[in-house]
C-alpha positions as CSV (number, residue, x, y, z in Angstrom):
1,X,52.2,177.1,187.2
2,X,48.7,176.6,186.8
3,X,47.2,172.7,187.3
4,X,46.8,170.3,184.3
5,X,43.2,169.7,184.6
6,X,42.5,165.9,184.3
7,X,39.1,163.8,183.8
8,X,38.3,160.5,184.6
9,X,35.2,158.4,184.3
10,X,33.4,155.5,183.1
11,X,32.3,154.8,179.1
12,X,28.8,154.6,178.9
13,X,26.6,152.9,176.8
14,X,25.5,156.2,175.5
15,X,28.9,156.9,174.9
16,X,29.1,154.2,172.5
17,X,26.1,154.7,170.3
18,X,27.8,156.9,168.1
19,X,25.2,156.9,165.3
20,X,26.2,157.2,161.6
21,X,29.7,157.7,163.1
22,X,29.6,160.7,164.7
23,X,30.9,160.7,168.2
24,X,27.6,161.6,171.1
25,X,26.9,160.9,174.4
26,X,27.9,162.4,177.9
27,X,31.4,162.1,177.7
28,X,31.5,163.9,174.1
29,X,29.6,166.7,175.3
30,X,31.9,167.0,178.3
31,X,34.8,167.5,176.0
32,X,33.0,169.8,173.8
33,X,32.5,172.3,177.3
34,X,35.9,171.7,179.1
35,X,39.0,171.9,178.0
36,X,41.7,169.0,179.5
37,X,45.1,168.3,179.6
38,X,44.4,164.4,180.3
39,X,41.6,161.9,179.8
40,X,41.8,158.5,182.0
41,X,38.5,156.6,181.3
42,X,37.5,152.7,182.4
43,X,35.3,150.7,181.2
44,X,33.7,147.4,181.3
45,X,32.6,146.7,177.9
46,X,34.2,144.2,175.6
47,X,37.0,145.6,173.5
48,X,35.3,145.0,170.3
49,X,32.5,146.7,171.7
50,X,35.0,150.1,172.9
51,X,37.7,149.6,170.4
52,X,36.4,151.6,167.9
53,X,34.7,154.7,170.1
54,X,38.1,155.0,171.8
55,X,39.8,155.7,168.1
56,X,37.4,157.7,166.8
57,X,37.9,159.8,169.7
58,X,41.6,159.7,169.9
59,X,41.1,161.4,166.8
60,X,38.8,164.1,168.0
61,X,40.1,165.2,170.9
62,X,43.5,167.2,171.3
63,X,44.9,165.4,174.4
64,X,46.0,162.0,175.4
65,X,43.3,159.4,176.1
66,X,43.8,156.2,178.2
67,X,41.7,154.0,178.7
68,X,41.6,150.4,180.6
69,X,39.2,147.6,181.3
70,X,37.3,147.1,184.5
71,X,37.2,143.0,185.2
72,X,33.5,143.7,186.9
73,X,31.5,140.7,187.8
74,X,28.5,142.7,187.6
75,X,28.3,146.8,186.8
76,X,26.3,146.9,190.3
77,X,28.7,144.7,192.3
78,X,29.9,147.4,195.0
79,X,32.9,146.3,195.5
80,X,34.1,145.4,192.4
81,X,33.5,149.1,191.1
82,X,35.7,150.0,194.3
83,X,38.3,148.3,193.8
84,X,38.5,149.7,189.9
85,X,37.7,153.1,190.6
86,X,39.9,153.2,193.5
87,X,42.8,151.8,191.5
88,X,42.4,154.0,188.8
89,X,42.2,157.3,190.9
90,X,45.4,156.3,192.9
91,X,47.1,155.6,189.3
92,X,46.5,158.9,187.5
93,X,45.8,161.6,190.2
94,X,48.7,163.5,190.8
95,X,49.4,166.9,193.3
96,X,49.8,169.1,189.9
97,X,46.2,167.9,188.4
98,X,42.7,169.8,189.0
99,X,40.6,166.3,189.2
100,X,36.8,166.1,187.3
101,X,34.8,163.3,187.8
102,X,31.8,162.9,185.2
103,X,29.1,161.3,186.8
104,X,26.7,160.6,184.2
105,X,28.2,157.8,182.5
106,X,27.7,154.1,184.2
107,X,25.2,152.6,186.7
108,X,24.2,154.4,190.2
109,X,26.3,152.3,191.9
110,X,29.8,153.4,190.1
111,X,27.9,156.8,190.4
112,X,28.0,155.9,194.5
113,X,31.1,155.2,194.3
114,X,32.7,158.2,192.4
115,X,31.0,160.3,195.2
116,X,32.6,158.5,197.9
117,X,35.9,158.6,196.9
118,X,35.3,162.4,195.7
119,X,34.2,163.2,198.9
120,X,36.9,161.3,201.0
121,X,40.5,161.2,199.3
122,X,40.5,162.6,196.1
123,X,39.0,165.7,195.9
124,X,37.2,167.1,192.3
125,X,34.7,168.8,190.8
126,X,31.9,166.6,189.9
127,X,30.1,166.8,186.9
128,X,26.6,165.8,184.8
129,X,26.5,165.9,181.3
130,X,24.5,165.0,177.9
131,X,24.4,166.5,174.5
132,X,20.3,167.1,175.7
133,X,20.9,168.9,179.1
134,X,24.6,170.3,178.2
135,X,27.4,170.2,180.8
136,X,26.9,171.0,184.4
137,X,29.2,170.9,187.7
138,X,27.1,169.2,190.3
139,X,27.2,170.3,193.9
140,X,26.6,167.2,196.1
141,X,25.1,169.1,199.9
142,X,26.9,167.1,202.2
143,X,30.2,165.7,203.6
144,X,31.4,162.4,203.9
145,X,34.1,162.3,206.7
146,X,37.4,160.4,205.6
147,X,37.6,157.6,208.5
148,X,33.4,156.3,207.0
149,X,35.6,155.1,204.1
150,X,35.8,151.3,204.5
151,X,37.4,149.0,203.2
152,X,36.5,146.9,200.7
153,X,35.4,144.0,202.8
154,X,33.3,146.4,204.7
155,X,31.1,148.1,202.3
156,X,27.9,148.3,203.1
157,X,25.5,148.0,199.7
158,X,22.4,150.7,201.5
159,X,24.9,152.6,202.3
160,X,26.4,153.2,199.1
161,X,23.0,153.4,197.7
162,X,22.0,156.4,199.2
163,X,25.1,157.9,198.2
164,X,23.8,156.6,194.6
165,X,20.5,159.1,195.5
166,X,22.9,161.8,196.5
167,X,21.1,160.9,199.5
168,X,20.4,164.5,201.0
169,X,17.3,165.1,202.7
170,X,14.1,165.7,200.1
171,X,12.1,168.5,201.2
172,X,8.2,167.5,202.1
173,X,6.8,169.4,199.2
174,X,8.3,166.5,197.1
175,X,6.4,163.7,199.1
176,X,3.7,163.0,196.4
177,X,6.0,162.0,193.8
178,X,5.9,158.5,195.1
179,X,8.7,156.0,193.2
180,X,11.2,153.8,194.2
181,X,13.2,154.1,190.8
182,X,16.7,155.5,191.4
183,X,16.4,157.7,188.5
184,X,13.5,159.6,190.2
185,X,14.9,160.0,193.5
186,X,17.7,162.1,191.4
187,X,15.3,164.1,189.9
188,X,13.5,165.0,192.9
189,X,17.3,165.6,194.4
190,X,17.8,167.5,191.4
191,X,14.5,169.4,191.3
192,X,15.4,170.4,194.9
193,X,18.4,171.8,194.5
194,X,16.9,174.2,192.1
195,X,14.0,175.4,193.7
196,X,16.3,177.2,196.0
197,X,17.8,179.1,192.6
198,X,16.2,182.0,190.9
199,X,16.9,180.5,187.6
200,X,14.4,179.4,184.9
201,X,13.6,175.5,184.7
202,X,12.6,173.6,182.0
203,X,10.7,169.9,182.6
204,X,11.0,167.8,179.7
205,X,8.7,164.3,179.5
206,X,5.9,162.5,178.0
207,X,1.9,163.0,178.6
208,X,1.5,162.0,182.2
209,X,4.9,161.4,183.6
210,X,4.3,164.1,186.4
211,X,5.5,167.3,184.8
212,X,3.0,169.7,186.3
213,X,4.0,167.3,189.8
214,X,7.4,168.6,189.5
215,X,6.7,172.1,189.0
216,X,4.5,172.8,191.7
217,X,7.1,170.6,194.5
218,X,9.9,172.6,193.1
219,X,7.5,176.0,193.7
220,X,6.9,174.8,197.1
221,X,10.1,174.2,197.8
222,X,11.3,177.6,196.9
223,X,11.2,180.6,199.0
224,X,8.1,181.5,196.9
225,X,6.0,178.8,198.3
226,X,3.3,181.3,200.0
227,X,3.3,182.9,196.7
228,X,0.7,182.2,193.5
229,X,1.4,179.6,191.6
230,X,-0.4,180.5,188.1
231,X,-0.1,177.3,185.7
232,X,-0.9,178.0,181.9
233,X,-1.2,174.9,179.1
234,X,0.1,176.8,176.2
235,X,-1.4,174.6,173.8
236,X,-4.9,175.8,175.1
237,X,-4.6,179.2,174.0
238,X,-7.0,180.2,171.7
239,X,-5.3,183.1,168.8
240,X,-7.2,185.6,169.1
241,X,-6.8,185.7,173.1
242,X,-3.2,185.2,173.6
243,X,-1.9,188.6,174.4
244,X,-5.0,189.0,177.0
245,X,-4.3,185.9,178.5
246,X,-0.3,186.6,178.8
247,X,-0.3,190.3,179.6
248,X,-4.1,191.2,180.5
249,X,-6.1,194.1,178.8
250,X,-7.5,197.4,179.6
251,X,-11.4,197.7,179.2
252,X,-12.2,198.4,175.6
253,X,-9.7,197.0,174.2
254,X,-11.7,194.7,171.9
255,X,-15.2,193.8,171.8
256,X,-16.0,192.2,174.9
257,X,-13.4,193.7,177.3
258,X,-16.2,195.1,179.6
259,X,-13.6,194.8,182.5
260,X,-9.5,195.0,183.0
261,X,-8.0,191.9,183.0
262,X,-5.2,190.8,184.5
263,X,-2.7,188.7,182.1
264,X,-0.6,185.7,184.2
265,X,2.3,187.6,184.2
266,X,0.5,190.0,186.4
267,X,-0.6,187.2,188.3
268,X,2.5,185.7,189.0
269,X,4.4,188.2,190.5
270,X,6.1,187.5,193.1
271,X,5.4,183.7,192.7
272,X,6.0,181.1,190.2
273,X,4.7,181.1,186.1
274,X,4.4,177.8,184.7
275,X,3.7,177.3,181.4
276,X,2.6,173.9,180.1
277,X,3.5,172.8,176.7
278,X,5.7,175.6,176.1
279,X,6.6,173.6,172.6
280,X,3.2,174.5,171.3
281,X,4.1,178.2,171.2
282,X,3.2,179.7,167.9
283,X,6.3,181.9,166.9
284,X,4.8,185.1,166.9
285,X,3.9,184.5,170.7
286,X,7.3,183.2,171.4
287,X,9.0,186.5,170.4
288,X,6.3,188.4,172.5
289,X,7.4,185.9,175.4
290,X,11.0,186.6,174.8
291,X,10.7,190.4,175.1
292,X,9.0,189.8,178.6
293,X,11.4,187.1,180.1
294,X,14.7,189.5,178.9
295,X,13.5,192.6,181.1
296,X,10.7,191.6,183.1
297,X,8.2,194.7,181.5
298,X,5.2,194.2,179.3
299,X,2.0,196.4,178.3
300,X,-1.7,195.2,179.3
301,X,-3.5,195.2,176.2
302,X,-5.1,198.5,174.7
303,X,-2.6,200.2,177.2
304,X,0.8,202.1,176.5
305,X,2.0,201.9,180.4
306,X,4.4,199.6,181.2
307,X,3.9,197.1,184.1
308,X,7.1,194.5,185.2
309,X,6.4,191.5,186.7
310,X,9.2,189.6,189.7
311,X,8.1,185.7,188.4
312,X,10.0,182.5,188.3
313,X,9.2,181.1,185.4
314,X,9.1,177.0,184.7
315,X,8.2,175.7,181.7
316,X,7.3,171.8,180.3
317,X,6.9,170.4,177.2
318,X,6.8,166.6,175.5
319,X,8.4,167.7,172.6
320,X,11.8,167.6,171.9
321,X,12.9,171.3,171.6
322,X,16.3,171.1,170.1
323,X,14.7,169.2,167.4
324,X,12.4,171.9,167.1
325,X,14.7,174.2,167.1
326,X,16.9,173.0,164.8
327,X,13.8,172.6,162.7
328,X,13.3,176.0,163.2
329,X,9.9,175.8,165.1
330,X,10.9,177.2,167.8
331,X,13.4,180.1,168.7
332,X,16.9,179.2,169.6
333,X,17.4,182.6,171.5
334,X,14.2,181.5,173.7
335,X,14.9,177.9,174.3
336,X,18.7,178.7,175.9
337,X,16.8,181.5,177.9
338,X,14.4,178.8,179.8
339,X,16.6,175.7,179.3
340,X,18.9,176.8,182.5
341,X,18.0,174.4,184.5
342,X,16.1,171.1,182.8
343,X,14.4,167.9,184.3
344,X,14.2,164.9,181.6
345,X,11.3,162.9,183.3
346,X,11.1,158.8,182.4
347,X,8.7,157.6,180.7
348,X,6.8,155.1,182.9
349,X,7.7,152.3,180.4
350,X,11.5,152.6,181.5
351,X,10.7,152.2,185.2
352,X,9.9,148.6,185.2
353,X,11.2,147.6,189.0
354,X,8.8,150.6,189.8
355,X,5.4,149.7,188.6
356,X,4.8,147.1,191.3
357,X,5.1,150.2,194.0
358,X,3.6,152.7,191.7
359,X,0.4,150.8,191.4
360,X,0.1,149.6,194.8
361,X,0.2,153.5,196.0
362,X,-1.9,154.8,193.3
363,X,-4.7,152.4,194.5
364,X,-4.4,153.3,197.8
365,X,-5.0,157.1,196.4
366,X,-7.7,156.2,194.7
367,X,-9.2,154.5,197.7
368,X,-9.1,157.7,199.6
369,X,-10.9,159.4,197.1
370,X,-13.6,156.6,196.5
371,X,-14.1,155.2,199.6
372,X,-16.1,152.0,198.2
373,X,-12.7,151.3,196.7
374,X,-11.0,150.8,200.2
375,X,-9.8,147.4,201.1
376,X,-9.1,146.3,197.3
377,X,-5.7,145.4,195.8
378,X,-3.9,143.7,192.8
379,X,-3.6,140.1,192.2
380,X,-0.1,139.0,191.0
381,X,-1.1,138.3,187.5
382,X,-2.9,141.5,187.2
383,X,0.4,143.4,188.5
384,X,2.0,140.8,185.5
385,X,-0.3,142.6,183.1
386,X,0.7,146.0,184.4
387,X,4.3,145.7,183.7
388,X,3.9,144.2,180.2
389,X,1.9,147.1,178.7
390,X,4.0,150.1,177.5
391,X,1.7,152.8,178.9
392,X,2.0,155.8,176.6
393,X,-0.3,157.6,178.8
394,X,2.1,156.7,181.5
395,X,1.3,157.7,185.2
396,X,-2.1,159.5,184.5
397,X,-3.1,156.1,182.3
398,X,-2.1,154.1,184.7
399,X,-4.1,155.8,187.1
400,X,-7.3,155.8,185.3
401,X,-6.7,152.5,184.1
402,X,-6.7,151.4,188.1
403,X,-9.4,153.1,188.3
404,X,-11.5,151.1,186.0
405,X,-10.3,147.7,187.0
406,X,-11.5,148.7,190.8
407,X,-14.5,149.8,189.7
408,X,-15.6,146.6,187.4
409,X,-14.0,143.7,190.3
410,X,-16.6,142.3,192.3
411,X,-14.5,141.2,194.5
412,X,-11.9,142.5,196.9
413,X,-8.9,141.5,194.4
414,X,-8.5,143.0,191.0
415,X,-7.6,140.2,189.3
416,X,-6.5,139.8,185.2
417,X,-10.1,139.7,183.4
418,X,-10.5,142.9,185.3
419,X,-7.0,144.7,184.2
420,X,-7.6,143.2,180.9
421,X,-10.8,144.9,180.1
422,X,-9.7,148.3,181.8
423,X,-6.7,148.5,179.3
424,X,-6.7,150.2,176.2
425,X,-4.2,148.7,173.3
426,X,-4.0,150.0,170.4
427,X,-3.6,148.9,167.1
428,X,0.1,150.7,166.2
429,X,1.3,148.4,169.8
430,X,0.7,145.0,168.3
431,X,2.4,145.6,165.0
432,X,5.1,147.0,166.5
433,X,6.4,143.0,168.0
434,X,7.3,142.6,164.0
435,X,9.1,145.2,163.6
436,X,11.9,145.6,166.2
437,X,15.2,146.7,165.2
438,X,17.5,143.4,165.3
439,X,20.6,145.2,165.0
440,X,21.3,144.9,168.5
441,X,19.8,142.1,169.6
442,X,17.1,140.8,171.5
443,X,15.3,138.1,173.6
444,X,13.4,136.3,171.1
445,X,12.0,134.4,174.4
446,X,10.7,137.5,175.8
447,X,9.2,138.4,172.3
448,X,7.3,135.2,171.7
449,X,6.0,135.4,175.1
450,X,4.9,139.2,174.2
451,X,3.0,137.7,171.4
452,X,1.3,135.1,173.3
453,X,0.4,137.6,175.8
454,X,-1.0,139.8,173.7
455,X,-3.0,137.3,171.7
456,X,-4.3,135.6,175.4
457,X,-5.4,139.3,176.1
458,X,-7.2,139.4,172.9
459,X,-9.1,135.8,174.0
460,X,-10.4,136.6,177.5
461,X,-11.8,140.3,176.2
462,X,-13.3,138.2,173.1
463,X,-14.8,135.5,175.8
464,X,-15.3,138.2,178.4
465,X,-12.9,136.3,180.9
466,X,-14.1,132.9,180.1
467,X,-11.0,130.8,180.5
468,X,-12.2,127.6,178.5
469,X,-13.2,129.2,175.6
470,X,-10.4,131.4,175.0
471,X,-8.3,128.3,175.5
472,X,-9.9,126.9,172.7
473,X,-9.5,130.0,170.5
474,X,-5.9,129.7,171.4
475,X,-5.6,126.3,170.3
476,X,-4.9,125.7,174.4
477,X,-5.4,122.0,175.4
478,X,-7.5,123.1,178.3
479,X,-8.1,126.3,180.9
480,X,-5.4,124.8,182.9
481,X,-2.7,125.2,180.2
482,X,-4.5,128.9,179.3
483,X,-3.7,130.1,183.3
484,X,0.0,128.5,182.8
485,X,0.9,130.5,179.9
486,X,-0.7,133.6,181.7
487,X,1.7,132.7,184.8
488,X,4.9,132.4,182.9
């Protein structure tokens, strides 16, 4: 008789979204992939708040649902998250169920602690999923001997963090993706695990979140490291070259082919292809691209003999490509043939506990490539600054914008007249304070300090730093009041 197979996890706040009624979120799209017997989930939530997601989905799913409430003084307190998890795997696991733990759900530290007790005394099959990325069983590469589980009064909270950060060791060609965000040392966890698979990758992200950064550490971590690695931006191709640039050309092919040309494919071989906003594909060249990444074979323009190429390809793109797809921009057959394995990078907005680290490091790289910049850093207020702009050009504005505010101090301290004036804010930012979604809920402390910010920002570039007279523009009693307000 074959096992029931039984999941447990944690309901996320993605799991609760739910827009316009329709169930979403990882533990949906788990459901949608895998087939179960039984579903035990916990959560931490209020039950007004869960009520109505665990009766929608009662009603979706074939199986029994349970579901029970986690008293958790905090969903980071270690040993609170122990003491549920633990009581709700000793509960429910039986010797006739297969056991599947979905990770993605919760905080890192019930992640931690899933993988502890998945690793120790209940063994499962672990999995990560989203409606985005799809459903994957994750491998974690190490062991965790059965007597290092404590007991509750002994857990250690940097222990249990690296667990978090499926603490395996990150190979060196990951080294100058410099964070401290949990999220990112998953990714580059992540990234490494598949640059020791011969399976397309796709990196989705924003402008300047470190897409091309990703693809050349995952190549370099790969046994294709002392291989080429050709990078293409898709979105630079002119028309009338596109099938030269891809697939290469024989002389006389078209006016101004004095030579044969070698297409990136060609150059690849062997190595790694990535292609750089693959979402700007026009569709014509995307069925081209298809045809080469089914078989491998292509023909060199103006030539009839075929040529194959051995490539791993990775692709990136800031668009959303199921949207696309579904919009039909963009080929559904082609997007599940690169979408094997897929990075979601942050933007650098949503890695707030990072941007102290970020900026102190990308300074210090700047400094080695300017020398007269050696020896500067950032005041605190400056750093204050930092993390209240949203950074749409994320890491690579951030970088420039460091940039600027070394080069204009005149003194060994970039301080906030200096980050102000290197800033760029635009227009669309500032109206954007009146019209947040209050549906649900916000600090209307934090957003009247936003406003002040951005209005004191406004003074010191009007009265190029002068503290007294945007004070009076502010209505400001005096200077002294203007640098409070700048402290808060």
């Amino acid at each position: 008789m074959s096992k029931q197979r039984l999941l447990v996890s944690w309901i996320g706040g993605n799991d609760l979204k739910m827009p316009e009624g329709h169930m979403s979120g990882p533990i949906w799209a788990m459901i949608n992939s895998v087939e179960f017997d039984l579903i035990e989930l916990i959560y931490n939530y209020s039950e007004d708040e869960v009520r109505p997601y665990l009766s929608l989905l009662s009603k979706q799913v074939q199986c029994k649902v349970n579901a029970r409430k986690a008293e958790l003084s905090s969903p980071i307190d270690y040993e609170d998250i122990y003491l549920a998890a633990e009581k709700i795997l000793n509960e429910v696991v039986q010797q006739d169920f297969h056991l599947s733990i979905l990770l993605s759900p919760g905080t890192p530290a019930m992640q931690s602690i899933w993988v502890l007790l998945g690793k120790t005394r209940f063994p499962c099959t672990f999995y990560h999923a989203s409606l985005e990325q799809g459903v994957n069983a994750v491998t974690i590469p190490f062991n965790v001997s059965a007597e290092y589980a404590p007991t509750v009064t002994q857990l250690n909270t940097n222990e249990l963090n690296n667990l978090a950060l499926l603490d395996a060791p990150i190979d060196s060609a990951f080294d100058d993706i410099i964070s401290q965000d949990n999220s990112i040392a998953t990714l580059k966890y992540q990234a490494q695990v598949l640059a020791k698979h011969e399976i397309p990758v796709l990196i989705c992200g924003e402008s300047g979140t470190g897409k091309e950064m990703f693809a050349r550490a995952i190549h370099n971590a790969s046994d294709r490291k002392d291989k080429p690695f050709i990078a293409v931006n898709c979105g630079a191709f002119p028309s009338e070259l596109i099938d030269s640039i891809l697939f290469g050309h024989k002389r006389g092919a078209f006016t101004g082919a004095v030579t044969d040309k070698s297409g990136v494919f060609e150059q690849a071989n062997n190595g790694t292809l990535f292609l750089d906003e693959f979402g700007e594909l026009e569709p014509a060249v995307q069925v081209r691209l298809l045809r080469v990444l089914q078989d491998g074979k292509y023909s060199r323009l103006g030539d009839t003999a075929l040529q194959s190429s051995n490539f791993r390809l990775i692709t990136a793109t800031n668009k959303n490509l199921i949207n696309e797809v579904a919009h039909g921009h963009f080929r559904e057959d082609l997007f599940y043939r690169v979408a094997i394995g897929v990075l979601q990078l942050p933007p650098l907005r949503s890695r707030q506990g990072d941007l102290d680290f970020l900026a102190d490091s990308l300074l210090k790289s700047l400094a080695k490539e300017h020398p007269a910049l050696q020896g500067k850093n950032i005041s605190f207020i400056a750093k204050k600054i930092i993390k209240q702009h949203k950074w749409p050009g994320n890491i690579r504005e951030l970088k420039a914008t460091l940039l600027r505010a070394a080069l204009w101090s005149t003194s060994h301290c970039i301080d906030e007249n200096d980050m102000q004036q290197a800033l760029f804010v635009s227009e669309s930012e500032s109206l954007a304070i009146m019209d947040r979604d209050i549906s649900q809920g916000f600090d209307i402390k934090s957003l009247l300090s936003e406003i002040e910010q951005h209005y004191i920002s406004k003074a010191l570039k009007l009265t190029a730093g002068n503290k007294t007279n945007a004070a009076k523009l502010l209505g400001y009693k005096n200077h002294q009041t203007l640098s409070n307000r700048i402290n808060n």
